[in-house]
C-alpha positions, 0 to 999 in steps of 0.5 A: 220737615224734609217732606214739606221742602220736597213738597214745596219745590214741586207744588211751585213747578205744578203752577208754574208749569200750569202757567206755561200750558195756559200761555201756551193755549192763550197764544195758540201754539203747543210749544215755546219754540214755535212763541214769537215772545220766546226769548222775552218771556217772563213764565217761560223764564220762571218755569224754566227756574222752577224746573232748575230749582225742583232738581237742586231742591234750592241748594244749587247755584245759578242758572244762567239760559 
């Protein structure tokens, strides 16, 4: 079962990840900090999340950025 849980943290940063490079393509930069949406986005929000939640595995706190 502990697999499984692993496994869902990183297939969750897979696509969020994958979501990121799209829009990262879609607005023709290679990097968020060259976005003008940069401090407003919401995938880069939910990627950044995903990222936090893959190194706690779930069991962390909060992130605040």
């Amino acid at each position: 079962m502990s697999e499984l849980v692993l496994d869902e943290w990183k297939i969750a940063l897979t696509h969020k990840k994958e979501a990121l490079e799209a829009c990262q393509k879609e607005q023709g930069v290679n990097s968020c900090l060259k976005c003008e949406k940069l401090l407003n986005c919401d995938i880069r929000d939910s990627y950044i999340k995903a990222v936090y939640e893959s190194m706690s595995k779930g069991k962390g706190g909060g992130f605040e950025f």
